[in-house]
C-alpha positions, 0 to 999 in steps of 0.5 A: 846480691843486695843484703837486706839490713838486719834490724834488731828489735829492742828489748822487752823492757826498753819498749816499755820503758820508752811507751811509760814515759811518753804517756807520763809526758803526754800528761802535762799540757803544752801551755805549762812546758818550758820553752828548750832556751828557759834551762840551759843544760849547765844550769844547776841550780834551777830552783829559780825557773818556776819564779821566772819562766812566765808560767805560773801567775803571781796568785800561783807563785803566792799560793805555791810558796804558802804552808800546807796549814796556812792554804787549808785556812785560806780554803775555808776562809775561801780567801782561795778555792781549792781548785785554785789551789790544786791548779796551781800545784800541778802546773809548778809539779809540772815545771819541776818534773821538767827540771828535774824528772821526779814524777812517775804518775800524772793525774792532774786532771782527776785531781782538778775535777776533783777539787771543783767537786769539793768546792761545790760541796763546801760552798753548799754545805758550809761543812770541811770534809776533813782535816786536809780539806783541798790540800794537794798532797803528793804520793811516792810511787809505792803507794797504790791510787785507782787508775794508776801503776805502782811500778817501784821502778820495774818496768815488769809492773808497768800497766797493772793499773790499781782498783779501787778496791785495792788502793793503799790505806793512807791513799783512802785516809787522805782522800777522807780528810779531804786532801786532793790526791794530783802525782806520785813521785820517782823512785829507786828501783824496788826502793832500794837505794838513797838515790832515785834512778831506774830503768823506767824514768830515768834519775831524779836530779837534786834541784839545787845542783842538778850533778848532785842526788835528791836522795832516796828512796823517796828523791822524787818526794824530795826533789818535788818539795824542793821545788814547790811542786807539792805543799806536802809529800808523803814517802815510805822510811827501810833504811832512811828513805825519808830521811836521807832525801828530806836533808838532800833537799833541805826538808823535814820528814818524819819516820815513826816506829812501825804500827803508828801509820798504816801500810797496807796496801802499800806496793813493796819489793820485800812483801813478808820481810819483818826483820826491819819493818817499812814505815809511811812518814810525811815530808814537808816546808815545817814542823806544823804541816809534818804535825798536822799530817800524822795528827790527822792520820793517828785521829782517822783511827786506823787500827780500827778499820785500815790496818791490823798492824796500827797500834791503838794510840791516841793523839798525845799532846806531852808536857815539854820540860823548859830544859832539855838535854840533846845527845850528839853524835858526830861520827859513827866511826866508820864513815866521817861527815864532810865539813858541811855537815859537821858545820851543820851539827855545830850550828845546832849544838850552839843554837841549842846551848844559847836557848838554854838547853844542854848538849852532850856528846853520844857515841855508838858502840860497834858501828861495824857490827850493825853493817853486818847485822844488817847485810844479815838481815837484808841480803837473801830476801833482797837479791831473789826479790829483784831476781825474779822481777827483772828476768821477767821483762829481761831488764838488767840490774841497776848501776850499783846493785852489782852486788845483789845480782851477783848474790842472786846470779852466783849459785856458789854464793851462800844462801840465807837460811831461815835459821841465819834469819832468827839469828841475825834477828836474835843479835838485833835484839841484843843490840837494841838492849845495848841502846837502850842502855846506852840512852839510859845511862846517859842520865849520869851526865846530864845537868837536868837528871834525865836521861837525854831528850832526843839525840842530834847526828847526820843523816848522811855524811855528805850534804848531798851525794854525787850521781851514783855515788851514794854508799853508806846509809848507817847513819839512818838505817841504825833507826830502822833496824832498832825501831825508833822514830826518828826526823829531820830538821834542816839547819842551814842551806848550803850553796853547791857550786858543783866543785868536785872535791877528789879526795875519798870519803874517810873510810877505815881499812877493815870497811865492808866494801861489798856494799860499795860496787865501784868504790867510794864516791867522790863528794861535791860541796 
C-alpha cells in the first residue's frame, strides 16, 4: 500500500509574513537591485555600495550627500526639482533596504508623482508650499500614511491599510509643509526593544557592521539615515527609541517632552498607557536640519487643530550664555560603558573645556530603584498587549521578550493592579523631586553660578550592540520616565572590525536579571 505525503500547511502568521515581504520587495524596480556578486555576505561594513554599485548617477550621489537645509534651498533656487530629488532618495532607499533590511512600507511611486505635482506648482505660482518644500522625508513604521499598514512588527495588523481620514497628525503636517512622504522603516515588534527584528521582515542590520544592531525602535530609521537613503527621518522616543538608534548609527536625534509634537494618530502597543508617555522626535546628518524640522512642526500649530495634548508654546529662539557649564555622567552605576564610549564622552568634556565652557561630574542616585520603577510602570500593560495580538494569527513571541510572555502565559505570576499603577507613579513623582533637586543643587559647584546648562552621559554602554544582545536601556529611558528632552550628538566614528571581545558587560550581583532573557551579551568593538 502507497502512503499518500502528509504536507503541513504553515502557520498562519508565516503565510503572511512571507506574502507582506514580496509585495514590499516587488516595489523596488529591477534597474535599482544589486547584482548578488555587488555584496559578499561577509561584508560588514557596506556603507561603501551605494558609491560604487553603478546605480546612482554622479547628480544622485551629490544630491544624496547634501543636508536637508541645503536641497530645500537648491529646490527653490531650482538649482534641482524636487522630483530629481525624491528619485534620487528612493533609488539610495532602495540599495539600503537592500544591504540592510530597514524598510517596511515602499511607496515610492506615490512619492514621485507627487513631487512632479509639486514641481508643476511651484514652476506656476513661483510660491513654496511650506517650509520642507520637496524634502523626502522618511516615516518609522508606527506612523499611519494612506494606503499603507502600520503593522509595528505584527504580522495580525498586516492588510489593515490606512485612510485618508485616519492618517497620523505629523503625516498631514508633513505633507502641508511641503515634504514628500517616499517609505517608512522596520521596527521592533509592538516597538519594544533597542533593537529592530520582527516576525515580519526580519532584523535590520547596522550598516557599518552588519553582525552589530542599528538599534531600536527606530533602527530602520537609523539604518536609512546611515546610508543616505533618506536626508531626514522621523522616529517615535518610550524608552530611547530615538536615541539609541541615532548613536548606533552615528546621528542626531532629538526626543522632547511629551505635548511639544503630536501623536495622534500614531499606531501604538500600549494605546492608553500614560505612566511614560510616547513622544515623536526627529533624526538627522545635523543640528540645523533637526532645528528646522521641530520649527516647522511647533509653527504648524498643532494645538489648535491636530492634538489636544500639544502644548500652546511658540518657537523660542533664547539668548545663549558665552559660558556654559555641562554635567557629566560616566557611569549610572549599575552597567559600565565599554571604552569606546567613555573615550567618546572624554573627547567631549576636553572639546568643551578648550572652547571655554565648564564640565563637571553628575551622578544619578538610586540607579537600582528606577529599574524597578520602570518594570512597575511597564510590565502589565505590556505583557497583555502583546498577548492578545500575537494569539490572534498564532505568532510566536519574540527572541528575548521571553519574560513578557512568561508574565502573560503564567496565571500565577502576580498581576498588576490599578492601585500598583498609582503607586509606581506616585514613587515616579518622588524620583523626579529627587532630580531635579539634584540639577538644582548643582549651582554650588559651578564657576558661572548657575545651576548646569545641560548634562553629558551615554546613550548606550555599548557603541553599538551585537544581534539580540541589547539588555539594558537605563541610560535613555530615565528621561522618558522623568519627562525631559533630551538628544544625541555624535562625536566620534568608530571603526568596528567585528572582533568579539568574550568578556561580559560589567554588571553588579544584585543586577535585575529578569530583563535580561538569556543573559548578558557579548559586545563588539
Amino acid at each position: 500500500m502507497t502512503k499518500t505525503p502528509q504536507y503541513q500547511e504553515a502557520p498562519l502568521w508565516e503565510s503572511i509574513a512571507r506574502d507582506k515581504k514580496a509585495s514590499r520587495d516587488a516595489k523596488i524596480p529591477l534597474g535599482w537591485k544589486l547584482k548578488p556578486d555587488q555584496v559578499p555576505d561577509d561584508q560588514l561594513n557596506v556603507t561603501n555600495v551605494p558609491y560604487e554599485c553603478g546605480i546612482l548617477t554622479p547628480k544622485e550621489l551629490e544630491i544624496t550627500n547634501s543636508s536637508a537645509r541645503s536641497l530645500i534651498d537648491r529646490i527653490l533656487s531650482r538649482e534641482y526639482t524636487a522630483y530629481e530629488v525624491t528619485l534620487a532618495f528612493c533609488k539610495r532607499a532602495a540599495i539600503a533596504q537592500q544591504l540592510v533590511n530597514c524598510l517596511s512600507e515602499i511607496f515610492f511611486e506615490n512619492a514621485l508623482e507627487a513631487a512632479k505635482s509639486l514641481d508643476a506648482e511651484y514652476e506656476e505660482s513661483g510660491i513654496a508650499r511650506g517650509p520642507l518644500h520637496g524634502l523626502p522625508i522618511s516615516l518609522k513604521d508606527c506612523f499611519q500614511v494612506e494606503g499603507t499598514d502600520a503593522a509595528i512588527g505584527y504580522t495580525a495588523l498586516v492588510n489593515h491599510l490606512t485612510s485618508k481620514e485616519d492618517e497620523s497628525e505629523i503625516t498631514k503636517i508633513m505633507r502641508q509643509s511641503g515634504a514628500i512622504l517616499f517609505c517608512k522603516t522596520n521596527v521592533p515588534t509592538a516597538l519594544m526593544s533597542g533593537e529592530t527584528f520582527n516576525a515580519i521582515y526580519g532584523y535590520t542590520s547596522n550598516p557599518y557592521n552588519r553582525n552589530l544592531s542599528s538599534g531600536g525602535s527606530s533602527g530602520g530609521e537609523s539604518a536609512l539615515l546611515a546610508l543616505r537613503g533618506s536626508p531626514l527621518g522621523i522616529g517615535t522616543d518610550v524608552g530611547g527609541s530615538v536615541r539609541i538608534p541615532a548613536s548606533f548609527c552615528g546621528l542626531y536625534s532629538l526626543k522632547p517632552s511629551f505635548g511639544r509634537f503630536p501623536t495622534s494618530g500614531i499606531r501604538d502597543s500600549l494605546n492608553g498607557q500614560e505612566a511614560v508617555r510616547n513622544a515623536v522626535g526627529p533624526m538627522g546628518h545635523s543640528l540645523e536640519d533637526i532645528e528646522m524640522w521641530c520649527k516647522t512642526v511647533v509653527n504648524s500649530q498643532p494645538h489648535l487643530h491636530a492634538d489636544p495634548d500639544c502644548l500652546p508654546i511658540p518657537w523660542r529662539q533664547p539668548e545663549i550664555p558665552k559660558r556654559l557649564c555641562f554635567g557629566l555622567l560616566f557611569d549610572d552605576g549599575i552597567v559600565k560603558p565599554l571604552p569606546p564610549v567613555t573615550r567618546a564622552l572624554l573627547r567631549a568634556k576636553t572639546a568643551l573645556e578648550a572652547a571655554g565652557h565648564a564640565v563637571i561630574e553628575f551622578h544619578i542616585d538610586e540607579p537600582l530603584f528606577l529599574d524597578s520603577l520602570k518594570f512597575a510602570l511597564y510590565r502589565s500593560a505590556a505583557a497583555n498587549s502583546l498577548h492578545g495580538v500575537l494569539e490572534k494569527t498564532g505568532e510566536p513571541w519574540p527572541q528575548g521578550y521571553e519574560i513578557l510572555g512568561n508574565m502573560a502565559n503564567d496565571e500565577t505570576y502576580p498581576k498588576a493592579t490599578v492601585s500598583d499603577l498609582w503607586k509606581a507613579q506616585a514613587k515616579r513623582t518622588e524620583y523626579s523631586k529627587q532630580i531635579l533637586q539634584k540639577w538644582a543643587a548643582t549651582k554650588n559647584s559651578t564657576e558661572t553660578e548657575r545651576e548646569i546648562d545641560a548634562l553629558i552621559m551615554p546613550c548606550s554602554p555599548w557603541p553599538a550592540s551585537s544581534r539580540h544582545g541589547f539588555i539594558y536601556d537605563n541610560y535613555t529611558s530615565l528621561w522618558n520616565v522623568l519627562d525631559y528632552c533630551a538628544t544625541t550628538v555624535p562625536v566620534t566614528h568608530k571603526a568596528m572590525s567585528g572582533k568579539i571581545i568574550h568578556q561580559k558587560t560589567w554588571l553588579p550581583a544584585q543586577f535585575p536579571f529578569r530583563w535580561l532573557g538569556s543573559g548578558c551579551t557579548r559586545n563588539i568593538y
